[in-house]
C-alpha positions as CSV (number, residue, x, y, z in Angstrom):
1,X,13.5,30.1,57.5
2,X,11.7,30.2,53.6
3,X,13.5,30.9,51.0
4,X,14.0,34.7,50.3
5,X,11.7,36.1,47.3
6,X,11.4,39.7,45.5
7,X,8.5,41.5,44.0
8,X,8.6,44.9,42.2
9,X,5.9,47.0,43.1
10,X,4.7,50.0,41.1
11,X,2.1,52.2,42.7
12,X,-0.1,54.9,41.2
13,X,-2.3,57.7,43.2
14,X,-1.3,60.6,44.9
15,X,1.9,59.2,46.3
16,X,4.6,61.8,45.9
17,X,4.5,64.8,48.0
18,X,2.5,63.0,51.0
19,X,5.5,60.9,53.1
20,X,4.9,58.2,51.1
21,X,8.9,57.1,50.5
22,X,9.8,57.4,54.4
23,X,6.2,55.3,55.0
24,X,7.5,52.9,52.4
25,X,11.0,52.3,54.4
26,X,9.4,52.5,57.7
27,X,7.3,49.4,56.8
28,X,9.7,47.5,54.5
29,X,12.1,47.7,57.5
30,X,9.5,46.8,60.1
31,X,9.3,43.4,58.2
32,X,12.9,43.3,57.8
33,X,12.7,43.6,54.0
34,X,15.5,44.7,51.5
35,X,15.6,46.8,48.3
36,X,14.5,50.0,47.7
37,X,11.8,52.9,47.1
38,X,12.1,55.7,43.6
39,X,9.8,58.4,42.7
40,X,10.0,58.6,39.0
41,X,9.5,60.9,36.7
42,X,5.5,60.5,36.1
43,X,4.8,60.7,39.8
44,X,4.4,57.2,40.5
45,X,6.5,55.4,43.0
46,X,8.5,52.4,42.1
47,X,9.1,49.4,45.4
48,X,11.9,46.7,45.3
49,X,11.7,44.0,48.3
50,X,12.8,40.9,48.6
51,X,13.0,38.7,51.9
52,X,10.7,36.2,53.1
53,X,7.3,35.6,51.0
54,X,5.5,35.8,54.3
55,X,6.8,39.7,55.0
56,X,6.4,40.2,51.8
57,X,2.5,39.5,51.2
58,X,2.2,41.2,55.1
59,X,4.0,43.9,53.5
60,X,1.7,44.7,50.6
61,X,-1.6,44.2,52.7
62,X,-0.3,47.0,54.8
63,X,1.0,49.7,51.8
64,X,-3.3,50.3,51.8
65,X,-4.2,49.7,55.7
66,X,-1.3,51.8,56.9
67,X,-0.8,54.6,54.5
68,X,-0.1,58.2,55.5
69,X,-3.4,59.9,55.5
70,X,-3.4,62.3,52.6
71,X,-1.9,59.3,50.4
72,X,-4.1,57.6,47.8
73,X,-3.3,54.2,46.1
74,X,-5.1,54.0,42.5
75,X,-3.5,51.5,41.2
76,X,-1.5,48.8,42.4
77,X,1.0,46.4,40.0
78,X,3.1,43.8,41.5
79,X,5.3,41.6,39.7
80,X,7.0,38.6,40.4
81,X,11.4,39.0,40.4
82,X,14.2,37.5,41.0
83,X,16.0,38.8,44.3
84,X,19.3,40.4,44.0
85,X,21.0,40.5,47.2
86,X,20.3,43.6,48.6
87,X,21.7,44.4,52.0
88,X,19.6,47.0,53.2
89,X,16.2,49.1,52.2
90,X,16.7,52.7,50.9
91,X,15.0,55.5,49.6
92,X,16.9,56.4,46.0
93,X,17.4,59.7,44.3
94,X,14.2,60.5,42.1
95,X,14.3,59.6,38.1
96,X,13.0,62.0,35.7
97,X,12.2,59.5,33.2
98,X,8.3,58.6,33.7
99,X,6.7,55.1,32.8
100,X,3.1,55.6,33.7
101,X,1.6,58.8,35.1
102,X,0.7,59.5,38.5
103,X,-0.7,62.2,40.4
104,X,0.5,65.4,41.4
105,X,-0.5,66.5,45.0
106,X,-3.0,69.3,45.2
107,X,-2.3,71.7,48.3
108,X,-3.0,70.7,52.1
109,X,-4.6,72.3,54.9
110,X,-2.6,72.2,57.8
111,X,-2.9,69.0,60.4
112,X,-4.0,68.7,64.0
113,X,-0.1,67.6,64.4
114,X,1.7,70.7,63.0
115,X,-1.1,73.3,64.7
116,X,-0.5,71.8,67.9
117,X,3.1,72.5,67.4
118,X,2.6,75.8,66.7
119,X,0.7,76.8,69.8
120,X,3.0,74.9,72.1
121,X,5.4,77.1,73.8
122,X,7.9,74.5,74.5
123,X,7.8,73.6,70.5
124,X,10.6,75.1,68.7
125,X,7.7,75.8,65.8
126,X,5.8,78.1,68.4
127,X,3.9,80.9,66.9
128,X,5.8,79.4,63.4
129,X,3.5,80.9,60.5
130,X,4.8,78.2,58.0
131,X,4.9,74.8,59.6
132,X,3.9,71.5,58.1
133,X,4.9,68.0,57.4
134,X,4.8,64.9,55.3
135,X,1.2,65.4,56.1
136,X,0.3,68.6,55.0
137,X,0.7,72.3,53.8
138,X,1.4,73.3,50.7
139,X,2.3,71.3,47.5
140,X,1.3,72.0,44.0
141,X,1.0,76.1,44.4
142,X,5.0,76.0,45.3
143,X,5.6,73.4,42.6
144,X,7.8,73.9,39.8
145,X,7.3,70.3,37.7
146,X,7.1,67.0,38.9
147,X,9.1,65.4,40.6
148,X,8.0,66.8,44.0
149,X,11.6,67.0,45.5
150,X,12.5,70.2,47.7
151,X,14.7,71.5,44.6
152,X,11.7,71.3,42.0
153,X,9.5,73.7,45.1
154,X,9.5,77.2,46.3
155,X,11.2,75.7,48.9
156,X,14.5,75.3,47.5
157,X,15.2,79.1,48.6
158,X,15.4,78.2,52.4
159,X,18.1,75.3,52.7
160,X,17.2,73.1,55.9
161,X,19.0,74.4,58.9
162,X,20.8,71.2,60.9
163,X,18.1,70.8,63.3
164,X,15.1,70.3,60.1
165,X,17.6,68.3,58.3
166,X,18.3,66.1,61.2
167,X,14.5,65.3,61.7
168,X,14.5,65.0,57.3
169,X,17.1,62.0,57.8
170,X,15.2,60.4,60.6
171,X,13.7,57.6,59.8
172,X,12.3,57.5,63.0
173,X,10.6,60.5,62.7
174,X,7.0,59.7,61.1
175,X,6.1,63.3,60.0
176,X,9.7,64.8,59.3
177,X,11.6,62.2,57.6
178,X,12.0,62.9,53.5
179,X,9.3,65.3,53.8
180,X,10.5,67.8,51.2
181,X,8.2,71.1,52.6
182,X,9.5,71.1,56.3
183,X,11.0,74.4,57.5
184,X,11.0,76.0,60.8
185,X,11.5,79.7,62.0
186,X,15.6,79.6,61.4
187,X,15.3,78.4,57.9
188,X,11.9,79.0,56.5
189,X,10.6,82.3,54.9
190,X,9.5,85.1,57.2
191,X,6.8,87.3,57.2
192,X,6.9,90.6,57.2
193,X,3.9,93.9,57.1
194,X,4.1,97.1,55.3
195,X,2.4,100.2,54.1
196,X,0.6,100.1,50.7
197,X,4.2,102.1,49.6
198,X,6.3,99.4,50.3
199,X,7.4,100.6,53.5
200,X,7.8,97.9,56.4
201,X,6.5,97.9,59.5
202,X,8.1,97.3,62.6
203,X,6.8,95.1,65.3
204,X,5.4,91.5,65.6
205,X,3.9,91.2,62.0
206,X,0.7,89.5,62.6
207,X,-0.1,91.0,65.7
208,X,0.5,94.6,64.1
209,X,-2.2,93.2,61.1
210,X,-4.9,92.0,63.2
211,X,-5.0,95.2,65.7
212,X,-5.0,96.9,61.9
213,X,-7.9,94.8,60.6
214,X,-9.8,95.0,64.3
215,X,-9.2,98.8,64.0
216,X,-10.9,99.2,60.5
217,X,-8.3,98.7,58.5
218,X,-8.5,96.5,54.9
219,X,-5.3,94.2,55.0
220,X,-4.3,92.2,51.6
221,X,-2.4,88.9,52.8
222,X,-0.4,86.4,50.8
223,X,-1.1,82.9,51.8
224,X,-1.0,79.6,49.9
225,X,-1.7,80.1,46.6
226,X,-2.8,83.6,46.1
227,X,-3.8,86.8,48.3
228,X,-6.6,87.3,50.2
229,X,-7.9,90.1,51.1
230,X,-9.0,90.3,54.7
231,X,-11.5,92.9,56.8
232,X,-13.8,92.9,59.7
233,X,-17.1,90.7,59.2
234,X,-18.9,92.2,61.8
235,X,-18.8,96.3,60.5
236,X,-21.3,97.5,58.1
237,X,-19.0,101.0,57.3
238,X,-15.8,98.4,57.2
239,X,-18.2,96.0,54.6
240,X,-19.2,99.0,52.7
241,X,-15.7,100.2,51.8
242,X,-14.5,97.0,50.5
243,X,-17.3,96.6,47.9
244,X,-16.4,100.2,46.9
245,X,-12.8,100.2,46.7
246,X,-13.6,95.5,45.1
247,X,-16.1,97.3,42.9
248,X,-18.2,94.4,44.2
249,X,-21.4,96.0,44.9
250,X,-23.9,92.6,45.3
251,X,-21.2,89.7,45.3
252,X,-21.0,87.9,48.7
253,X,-17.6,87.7,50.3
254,X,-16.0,84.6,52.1
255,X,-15.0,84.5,55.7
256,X,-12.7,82.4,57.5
257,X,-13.2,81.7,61.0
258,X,-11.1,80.8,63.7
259,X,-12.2,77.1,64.5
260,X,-15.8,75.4,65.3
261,X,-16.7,77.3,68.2
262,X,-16.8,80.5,66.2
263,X,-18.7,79.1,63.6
264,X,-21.0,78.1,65.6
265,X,-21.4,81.5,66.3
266,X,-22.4,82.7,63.0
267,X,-23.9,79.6,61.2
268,X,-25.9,76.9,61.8
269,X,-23.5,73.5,60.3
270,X,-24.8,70.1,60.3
271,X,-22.0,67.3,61.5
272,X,-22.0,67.0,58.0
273,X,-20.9,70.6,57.2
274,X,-18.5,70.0,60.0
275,X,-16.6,67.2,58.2
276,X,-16.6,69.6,55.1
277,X,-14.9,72.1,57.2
278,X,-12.2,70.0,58.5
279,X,-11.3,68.1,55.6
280,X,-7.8,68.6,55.0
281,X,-8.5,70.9,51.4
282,X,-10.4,73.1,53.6
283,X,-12.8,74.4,51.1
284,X,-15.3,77.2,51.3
285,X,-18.3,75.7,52.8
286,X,-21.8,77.5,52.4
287,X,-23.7,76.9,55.9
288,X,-27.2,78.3,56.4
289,X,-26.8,82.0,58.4
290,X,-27.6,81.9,62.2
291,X,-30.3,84.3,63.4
292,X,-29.0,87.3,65.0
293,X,-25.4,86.5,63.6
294,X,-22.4,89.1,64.0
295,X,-22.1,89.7,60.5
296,X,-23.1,92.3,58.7
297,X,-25.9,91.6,56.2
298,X,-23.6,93.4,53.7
299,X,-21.1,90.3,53.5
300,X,-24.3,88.4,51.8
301,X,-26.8,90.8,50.4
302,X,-30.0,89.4,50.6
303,X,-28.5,85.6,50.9
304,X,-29.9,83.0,53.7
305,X,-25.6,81.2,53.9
306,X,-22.1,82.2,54.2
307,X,-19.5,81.1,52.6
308,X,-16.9,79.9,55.7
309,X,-13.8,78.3,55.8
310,X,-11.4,77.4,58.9
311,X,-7.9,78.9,58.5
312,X,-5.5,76.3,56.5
313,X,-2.1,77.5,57.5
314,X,-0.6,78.2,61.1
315,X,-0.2,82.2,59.1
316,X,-4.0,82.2,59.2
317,X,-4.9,80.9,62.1
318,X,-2.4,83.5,64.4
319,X,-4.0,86.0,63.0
320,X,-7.4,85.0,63.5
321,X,-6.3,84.4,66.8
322,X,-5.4,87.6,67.5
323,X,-8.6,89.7,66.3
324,X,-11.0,90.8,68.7
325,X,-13.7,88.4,66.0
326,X,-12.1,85.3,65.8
327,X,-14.6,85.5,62.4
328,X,-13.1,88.0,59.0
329,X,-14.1,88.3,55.7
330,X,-10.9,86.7,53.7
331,X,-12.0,87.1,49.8
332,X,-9.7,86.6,46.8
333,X,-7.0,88.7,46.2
334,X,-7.7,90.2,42.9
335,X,-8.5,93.5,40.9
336,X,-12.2,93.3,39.1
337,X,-11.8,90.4,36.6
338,X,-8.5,89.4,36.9
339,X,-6.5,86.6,38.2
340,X,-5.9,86.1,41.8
341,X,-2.8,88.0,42.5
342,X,0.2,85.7,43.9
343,X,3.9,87.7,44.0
344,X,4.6,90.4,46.1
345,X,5.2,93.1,43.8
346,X,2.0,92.9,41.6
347,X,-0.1,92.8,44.8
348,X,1.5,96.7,45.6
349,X,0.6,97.4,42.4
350,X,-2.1,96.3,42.0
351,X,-4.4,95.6,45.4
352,X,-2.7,99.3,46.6
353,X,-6.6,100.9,45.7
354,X,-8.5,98.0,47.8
355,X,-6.0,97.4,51.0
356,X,-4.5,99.7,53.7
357,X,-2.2,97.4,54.5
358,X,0.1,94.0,53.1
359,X,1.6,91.1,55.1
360,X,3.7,89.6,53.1
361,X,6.0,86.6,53.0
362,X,9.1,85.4,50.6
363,X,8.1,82.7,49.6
364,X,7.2,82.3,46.0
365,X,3.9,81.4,45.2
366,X,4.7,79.2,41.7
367,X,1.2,78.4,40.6
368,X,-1.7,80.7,41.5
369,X,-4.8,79.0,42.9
370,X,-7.8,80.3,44.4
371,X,-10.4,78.9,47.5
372,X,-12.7,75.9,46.8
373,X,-16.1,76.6,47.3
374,X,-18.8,73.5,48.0
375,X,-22.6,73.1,49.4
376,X,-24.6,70.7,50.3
377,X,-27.8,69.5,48.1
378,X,-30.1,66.7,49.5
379,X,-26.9,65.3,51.3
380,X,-24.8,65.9,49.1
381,X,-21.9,67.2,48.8
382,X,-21.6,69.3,45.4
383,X,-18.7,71.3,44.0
384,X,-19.2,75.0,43.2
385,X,-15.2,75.7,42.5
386,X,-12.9,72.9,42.3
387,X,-9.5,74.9,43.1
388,X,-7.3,75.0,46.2
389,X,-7.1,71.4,48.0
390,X,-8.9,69.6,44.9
391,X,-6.2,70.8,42.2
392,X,-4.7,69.1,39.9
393,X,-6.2,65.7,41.0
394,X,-7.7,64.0,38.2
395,X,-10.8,62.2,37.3
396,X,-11.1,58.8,35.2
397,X,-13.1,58.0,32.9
398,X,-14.8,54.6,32.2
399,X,-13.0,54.1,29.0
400,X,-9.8,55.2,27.5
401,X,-9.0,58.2,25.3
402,X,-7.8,57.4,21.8
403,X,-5.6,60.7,21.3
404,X,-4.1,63.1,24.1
405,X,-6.5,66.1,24.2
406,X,-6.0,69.5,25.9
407,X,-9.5,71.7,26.3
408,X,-10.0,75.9,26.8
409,X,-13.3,75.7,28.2
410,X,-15.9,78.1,27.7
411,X,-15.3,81.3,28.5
412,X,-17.3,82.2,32.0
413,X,-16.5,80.5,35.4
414,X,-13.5,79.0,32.9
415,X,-11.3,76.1,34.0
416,X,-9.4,74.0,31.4
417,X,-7.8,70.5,30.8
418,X,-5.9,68.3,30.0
419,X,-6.4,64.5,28.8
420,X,-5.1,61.1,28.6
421,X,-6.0,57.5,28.4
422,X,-8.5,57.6,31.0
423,X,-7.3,60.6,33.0
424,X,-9.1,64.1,32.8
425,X,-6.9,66.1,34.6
426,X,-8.8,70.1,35.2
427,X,-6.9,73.5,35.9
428,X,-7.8,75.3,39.3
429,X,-10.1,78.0,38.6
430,X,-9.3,80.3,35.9
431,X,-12.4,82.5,36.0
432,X,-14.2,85.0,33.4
433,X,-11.9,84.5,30.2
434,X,-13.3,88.2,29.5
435,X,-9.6,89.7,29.0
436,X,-5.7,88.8,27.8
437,X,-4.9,88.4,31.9
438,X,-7.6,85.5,32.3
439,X,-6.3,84.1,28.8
440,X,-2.3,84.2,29.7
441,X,-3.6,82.5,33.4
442,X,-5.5,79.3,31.4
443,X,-2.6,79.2,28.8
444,X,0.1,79.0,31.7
445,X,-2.2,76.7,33.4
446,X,-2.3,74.2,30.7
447,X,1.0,74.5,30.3
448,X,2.2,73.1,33.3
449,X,-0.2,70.5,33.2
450,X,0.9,69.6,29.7
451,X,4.3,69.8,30.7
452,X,3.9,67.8,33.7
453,X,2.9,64.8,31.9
454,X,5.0,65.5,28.9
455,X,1.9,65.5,26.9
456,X,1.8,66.8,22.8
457,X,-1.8,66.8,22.6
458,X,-3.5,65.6,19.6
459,X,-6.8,67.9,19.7
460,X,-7.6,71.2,20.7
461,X,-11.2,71.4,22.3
462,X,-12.9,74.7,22.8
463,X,-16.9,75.9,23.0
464,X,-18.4,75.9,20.1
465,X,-19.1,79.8,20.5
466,X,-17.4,82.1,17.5
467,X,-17.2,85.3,20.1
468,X,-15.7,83.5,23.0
469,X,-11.9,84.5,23.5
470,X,-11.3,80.8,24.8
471,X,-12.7,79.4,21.6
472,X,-10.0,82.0,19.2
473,X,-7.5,81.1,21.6
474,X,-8.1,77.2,20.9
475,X,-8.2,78.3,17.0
476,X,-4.9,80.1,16.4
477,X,-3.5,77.6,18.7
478,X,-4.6,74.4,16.7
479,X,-3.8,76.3,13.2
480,X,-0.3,77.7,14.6
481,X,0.6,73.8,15.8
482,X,-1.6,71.7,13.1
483,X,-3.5,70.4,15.4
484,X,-7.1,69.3,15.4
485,X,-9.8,72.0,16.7
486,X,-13.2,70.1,18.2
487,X,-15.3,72.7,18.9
488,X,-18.1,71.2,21.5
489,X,-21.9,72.7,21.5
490,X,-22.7,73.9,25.7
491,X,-25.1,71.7,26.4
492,X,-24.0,68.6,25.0
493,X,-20.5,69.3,27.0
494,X,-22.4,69.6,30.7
495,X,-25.0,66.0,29.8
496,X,-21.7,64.5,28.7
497,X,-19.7,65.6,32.3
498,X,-22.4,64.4,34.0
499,X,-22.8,60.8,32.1
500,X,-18.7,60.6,32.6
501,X,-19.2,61.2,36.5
502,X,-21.6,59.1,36.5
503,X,-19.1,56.6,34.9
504,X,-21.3,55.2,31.9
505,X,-20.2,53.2,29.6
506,X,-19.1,54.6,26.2
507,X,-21.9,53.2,24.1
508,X,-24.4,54.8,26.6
509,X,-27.2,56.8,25.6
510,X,-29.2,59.2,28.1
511,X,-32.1,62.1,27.7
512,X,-30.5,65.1,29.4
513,X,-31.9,68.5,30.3
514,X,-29.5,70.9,30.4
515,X,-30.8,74.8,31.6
516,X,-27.9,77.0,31.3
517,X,-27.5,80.2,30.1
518,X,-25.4,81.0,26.8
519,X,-24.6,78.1,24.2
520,X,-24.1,78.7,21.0
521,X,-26.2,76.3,18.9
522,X,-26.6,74.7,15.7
523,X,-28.6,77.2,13.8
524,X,-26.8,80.0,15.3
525,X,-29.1,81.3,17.9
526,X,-28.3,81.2,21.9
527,X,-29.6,78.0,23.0
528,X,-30.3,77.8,27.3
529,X,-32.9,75.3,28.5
530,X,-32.5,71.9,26.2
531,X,-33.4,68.7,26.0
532,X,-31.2,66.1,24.3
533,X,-30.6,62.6,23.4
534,X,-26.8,62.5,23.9
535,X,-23.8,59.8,23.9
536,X,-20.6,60.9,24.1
537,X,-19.9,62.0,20.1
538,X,-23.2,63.6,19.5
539,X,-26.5,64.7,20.0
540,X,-29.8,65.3,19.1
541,X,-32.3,68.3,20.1
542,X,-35.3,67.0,21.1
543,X,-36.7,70.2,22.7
544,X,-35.9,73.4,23.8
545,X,-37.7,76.1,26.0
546,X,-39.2,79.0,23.6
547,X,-36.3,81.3,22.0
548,X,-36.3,84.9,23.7
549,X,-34.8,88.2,22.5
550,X,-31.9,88.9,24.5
551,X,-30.8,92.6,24.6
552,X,-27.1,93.5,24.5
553,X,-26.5,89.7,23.4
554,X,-24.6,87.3,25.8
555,X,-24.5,90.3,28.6
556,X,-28.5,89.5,28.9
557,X,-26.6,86.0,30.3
558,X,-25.2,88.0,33.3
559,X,-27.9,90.9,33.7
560,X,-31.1,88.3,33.7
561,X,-33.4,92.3,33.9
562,X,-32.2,92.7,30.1
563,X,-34.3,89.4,29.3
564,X,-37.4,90.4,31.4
565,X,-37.2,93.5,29.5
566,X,-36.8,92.1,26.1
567,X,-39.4,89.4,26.8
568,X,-41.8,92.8,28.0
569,X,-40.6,94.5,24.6
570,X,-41.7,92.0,22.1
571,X,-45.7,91.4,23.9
572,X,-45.9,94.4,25.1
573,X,-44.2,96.9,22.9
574,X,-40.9,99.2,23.6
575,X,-42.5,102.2,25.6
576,X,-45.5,99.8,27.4
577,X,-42.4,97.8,28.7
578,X,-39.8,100.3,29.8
579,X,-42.9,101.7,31.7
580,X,-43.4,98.2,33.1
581,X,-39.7,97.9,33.6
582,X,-39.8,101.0,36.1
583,X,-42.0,99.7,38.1
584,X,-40.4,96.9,38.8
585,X,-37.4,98.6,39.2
586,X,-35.4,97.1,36.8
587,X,-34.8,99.5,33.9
């Protein structure tokens, strides 16, 4: 027998939150290995074995071949120790204190494992709105901070009954064992329907909703990490009241469909829009319209795809399930403007004007987060809204960071940041920073981040635009704190996103043309189509498409008529072009 060796292990990735610890003591025991297996405090997960080098080294091979499926290994340190004589493998009570930083887990849709459960009738999770696993469902929308233990979640309201906390201490059980999310219908949260008052409803829930929705009804419902609110697809009078009561007059809405057949019913996916679909952060996926679809042309005015996603919760899918459609429109839960709505009470309040009905559950939705949204160009696969499923994973850059940074964006379509070493870690989706609501949303957002990492950033980054509310935020901020304010011109910030996901290296230097619509430029016009030489701390303009008058200012950015108009106004004069404007039918 050779001589028993140790080796301290410490792994980086999105390794808390995903079964990772119970895979960890599955394998170490399969190899008859001792020691032990810690989340600490920065996400990352600490390993101690010792035994023979042999089941050691077979041991590490397998960490990567055999990991959990939603697990990713970044980085991987082993070091050389000196064994101590442990007599067994365990999994340890998290640390708080962090070392390096790790990952926090974005949300899950739910797995082939936990649905099938859930339509079994012999399952004791039949018909179970909430079920999931070390595999899947929710993570960072119920998450307090790091350390993703069931006391730091949402979940820490619904104590494991002793049939979940049986399966929690099995280490036999692959999906169940230290997975801190598990619940079933004795101990999880409930779900529950009632009138736009308040008043609860009486029957089977989600049955009552759908038969609701198939008879014409507008039902707001709280899912993951916000509400949606869902309607029939296939009704143009249905269609037509929800852009009145959304105030969403041209806007396409998403739907969610049952499963693959019913897509197929409406769209046209390639295999490769299929994998989109199934992925396990179950994004939005635009798919070209089928001919003679079921929808109503009002869900995409004038628009050749829909936005469709399959249902990411067993809550979804029931329902869906039940509708006469198997296909409904399921857009975000929000007043015009606003933040996705997430706690019960606010959605009565507020969502009371747009839905007829509200299924509800208890359990608390901690951080808000709305639907990805993604298309394929050429192949592929590019990312309209990086939110739900994609949240807060980080990128890395090719070099490292000097000082911790935390960044406001610019102020439409806004999503923030956080930075460190190499790590660029984004908010979900903010949205139009247009109001205090928005603001308060990318401030609380930050927040957590900043907190999450124990960050005291260095700079403050904003746009370089005086007017935008994200750029005074970033100013009173970095003057109430003393704090450095970089303020970043448009156009060089999108050549520079695209050199750093293109991972050059830091003394690169690249042409970029970058046509977008309002960025505030160096001799105080509104720049839009430019082209730059760029590296990463400056910029040159090397050309620019001709400067247009742009009535009502940075609204001409969002009502593209007002710049047809102007650009009329100044060749053709005021009254030639407000007669050509008419005709056109755009004044």
């Amino acid at each position: 027998m050779s001589k028993a060796e140790a080796r301290k292990l410490r792994i980086i990735g999105i390794v808390q939150g995903v079964g990772f610890r119970p895979f960890v003591y599955r394998l170490a025991t399969s190899y008859d290995l001792k020691g032990y297996v810690i989340n600490l405090g920065g996400s990352e997960v600490e390993v101690w074995v010792e035994g023979p080098v042999e089941s050691i080294e077979n041991f590490i091979r397998d960490l990567n071949l055999r990991k959990p499926p939603t697990a990713i290994i970044e980085n991987l340190k082993v070091e050389k120790a000196q064994p101590r004589g442990y007599k067994e493998f365990k999994i340890l009570k998290s640390e708080k204190k962090a070392t390096v930083y790790s990952a926090i887990p974005p949300d899950f849709g739910i797995c082939e494992h936990c649905m099938k459960e859930v339509l079994d009738s012999g399952s004791r999770w039949y018909l179970y709105p909430f079920n999931s696993c070390a595999w899947c469902g929710p993570r960072f929308s119920m998450m307090y901070t790091i350390l993703y233990d069931r006391e730091n979640t949402a979940m820490r309201d619904f104590p494991l009954c002793k049939d979940c906390l049986k399966e929690y201490s099995d280490p036999s059980n692959i999906r169940r064992f230290h997975a801190q999310g598990i619940s079933c219908p004795k101990c999880g949260p409930k779900v529950f329907l009632t009138t736009k008052d308040g008043e609860e409803i009486d029957g089977d829930p989600i049955v009552t909703a759908a038969k609701l929705i198939d008879e014409g009804y507008i039902v707001a419902i709280k899912g993951v990490g916000g509400f949606h609110i869902a309607s029939l697809a296939s009704d143009d009078s249905v269609v037509a009241v929800l852009r009145e009561r959304k105030r969403r007059p041209q806007k396409p809405f998403a739907l969610m469909a049952l499963d693959e057949n019913t897509v197929f019913l409406i769209a046209n996916p390639s295999l490769k829009h299929l994998e989109l679909l199934r992925r396990l952060e179950r994004p939005i996926v635009l798919l070209p319209k089928k001919e003679g679809s079921p929808v109503s042309e009002l869900v995409a005015p004038g628009l050749n795809d829909l936005g469709i996603m399959l249902p990411y919760t067993s809550l979804h899918y029931l329902l869906l399930e039940q509708t006469k459609d198997r296909f409904l429109i399921m857009t975000s839960g929000n007043p015009p403007g606003l933040p996705i709505v997430k706690d019960n009470d606010k959605a009565l309040a507020k969502l009371k004007h747009i839905a007829d009905y509200f299924l509800l559950h208890n359990r608390e939705i901690v951080n808000r987060v709305d639907d990805s949204v993604v298309r394929l160009s050429a192949g592929e696969v590019m990312m309209l809204r990086r939110s739900r499923g994609y949240v807060p994973y980080w990128f890395r850059l090719p070099f490292k960071l000097k000082r911790k940074v935390v960044a406001f964006g610019a102020m439409l379509a806004n999503t923030g940041a956080v930075a460190f070493d190499e790590y660029v870690i984004p908010t979900q989706y903010v949205g139009d920073c247009e109001n205090l609501e928005n603001l308060d949303f990318l401030l609380s957002s930050l927040e957590f981040l900043e907190d999450a990492y124990k960050l005291n950033p260095e700079v403050i980054v904003s746009d370089k635009h005086p007017n935008y509310l994200t750029t005074t935020l970033a100013s009173r901020i970095s003057r109430e704190n003393n704090k450095t304010h970089l303020k970043v011109q448009h156009h060089h910030a999108h050549i520079v996103s695209a050199m750093a996901s293109n991972k050059l290296p830091q003394n690169a230097e690249v042409t970029g043309i970058a046509i977008d619509g309002v960025g505030y430029g160096d001799d105080g016009s509104i720049w839009g189509g430019e082209i730059l030489h760029v590296t990463y701390y400056d910029y040159s303009r090397e050309g620019h498409l001709e400067y247009l008058p742009l009535p009502g200012g940075d609204r001409a950015a969002v009502w593209p008529a007002r710049i047809i108009v102007g650009f009329l106004a100044e060749r053709l004069g005021v009254e030639e072009a407000i007669a050509e404007a008419k005709k056109l039918n755009i004044s």
